[in-house]
Structure formats: C-alpha cells, structure tokens
PLY file of the C-alpha trace (Angstrom):
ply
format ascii 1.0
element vertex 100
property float x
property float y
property float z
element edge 99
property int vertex1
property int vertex2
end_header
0.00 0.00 0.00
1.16 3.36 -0.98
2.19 5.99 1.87
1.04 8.91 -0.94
-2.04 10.39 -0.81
-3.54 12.06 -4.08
-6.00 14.80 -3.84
-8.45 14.99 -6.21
-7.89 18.05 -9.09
-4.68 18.60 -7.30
-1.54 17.62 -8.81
1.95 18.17 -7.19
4.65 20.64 -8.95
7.75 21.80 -8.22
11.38 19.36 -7.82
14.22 18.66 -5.77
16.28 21.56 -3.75
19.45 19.08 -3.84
22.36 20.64 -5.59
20.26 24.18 -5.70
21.72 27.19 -4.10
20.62 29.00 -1.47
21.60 32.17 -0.21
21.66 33.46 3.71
21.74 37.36 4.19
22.63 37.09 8.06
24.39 34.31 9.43
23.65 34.82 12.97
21.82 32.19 15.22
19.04 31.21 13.33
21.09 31.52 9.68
23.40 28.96 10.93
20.77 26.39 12.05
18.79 26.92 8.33
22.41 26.68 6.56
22.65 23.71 8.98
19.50 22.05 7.54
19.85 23.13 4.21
23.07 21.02 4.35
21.43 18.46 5.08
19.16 18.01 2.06
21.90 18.31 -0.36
21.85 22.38 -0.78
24.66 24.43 -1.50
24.73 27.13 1.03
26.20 30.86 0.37
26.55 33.53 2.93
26.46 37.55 3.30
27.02 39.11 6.45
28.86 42.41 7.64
30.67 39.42 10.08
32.42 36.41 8.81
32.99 33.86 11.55
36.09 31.56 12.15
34.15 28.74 11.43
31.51 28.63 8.70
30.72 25.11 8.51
31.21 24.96 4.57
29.16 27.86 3.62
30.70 29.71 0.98
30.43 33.81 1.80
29.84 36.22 -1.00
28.88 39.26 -1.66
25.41 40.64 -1.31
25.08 40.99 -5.04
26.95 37.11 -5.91
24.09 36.17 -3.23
21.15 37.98 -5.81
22.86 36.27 -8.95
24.12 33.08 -8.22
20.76 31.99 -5.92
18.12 29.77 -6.43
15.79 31.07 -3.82
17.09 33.75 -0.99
16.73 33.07 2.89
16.58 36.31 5.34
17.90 36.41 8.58
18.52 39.80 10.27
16.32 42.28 12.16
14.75 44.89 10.03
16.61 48.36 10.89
16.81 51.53 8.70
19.72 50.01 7.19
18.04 47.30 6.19
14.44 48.19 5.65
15.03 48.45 1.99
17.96 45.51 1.34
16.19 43.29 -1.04
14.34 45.38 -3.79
12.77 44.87 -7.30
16.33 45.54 -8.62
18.06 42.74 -6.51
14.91 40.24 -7.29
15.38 40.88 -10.92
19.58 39.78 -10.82
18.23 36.06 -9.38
17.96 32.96 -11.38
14.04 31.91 -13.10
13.76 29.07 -10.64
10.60 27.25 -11.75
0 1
1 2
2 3
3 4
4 5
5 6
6 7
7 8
8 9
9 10
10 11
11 12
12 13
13 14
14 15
15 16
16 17
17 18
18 19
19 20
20 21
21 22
22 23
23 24
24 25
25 26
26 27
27 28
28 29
29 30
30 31
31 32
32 33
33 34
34 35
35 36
36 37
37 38
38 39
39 40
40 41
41 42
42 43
43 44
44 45
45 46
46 47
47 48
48 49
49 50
50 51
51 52
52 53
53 54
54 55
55 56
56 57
57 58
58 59
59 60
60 61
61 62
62 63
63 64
64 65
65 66
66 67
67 68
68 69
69 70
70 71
71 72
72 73
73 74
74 75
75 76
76 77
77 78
78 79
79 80
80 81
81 82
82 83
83 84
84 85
85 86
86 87
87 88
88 89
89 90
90 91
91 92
92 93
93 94
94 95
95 96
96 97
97 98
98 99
C-alpha cells in the first residue's frame, strides 16, 4: 500500500532543492541552524554578512550581489533596521535565477 495520498484536481509541482543554491543574508543564530539544515538536504549554502565567523561550517560567503545572482531562492535572517528596511528590492529580485 502506498504511503502517498492524491488529492483529487490537485496535482503536485515543483522538484528537488538538492544541488540548488541557497543564499543566507545574516548568518547569525538562526542563519546557521537553516544553513545547517539546508546542508542536510543536499543544498549548497552561500553567505552575506557584515561578520564572517572563524568557522563557517562549509558555507561559501559572498557578496550581497553574488548572493542575488548566483541563488536559487534567498533566505533572510537579520532584524529589520533603517539600514536594512530596503535591502532586497525589485532591482536585486530581478539579478536572481528563473527558478521554476
């Protein structure tokens, strides 16, 4: 018997996130736990922050801008200041990959 369950006029899109790329902005706390689980399912995990720690655990860092480009999807992680209020902008979506 099959575990899957099909719902009727439904049907499932989208593929694997192994071997996509996915960007942190902020690698505090709770961007090294997501890096940490994104790891785990096979993603490769880049990194901007204004800190770059001793030990990154195999993230790659970048720039903010190699973060836009090179991305398959883009993960937040920083409190919203007047800095940052107005870090990710049509602009910056427009430089990332067509991912589906």
């Amino acid at each position: 018997m099959s575990s899957k369950k099909e719902i009727p006029g439904h049907r499932l899109i989208g593929g694997s996130l192994e071997g996509k790329k996915l960007p942190l902005i902020g690698f505090g706390n709770n961007g090294k736990k997501v890096a940490e689980l994104a790891q785990g399912i096979g993603m490769e995990v880049l990194a901007y922050d204004i800190v770059k720690p001793e030990n990154s655990g195999g993230v790659k860092f970048v720039s903010m801008e190699a973060c836009f480009k090179e991305g398959n999807f883009i993960s937040l992680h920083g409190a919203i200041t007047g800095k940052t209020k107005k870090l990710v902008n049509k602009e910056k979506l427009e430089m990332m990959k067509k991912t589906l």
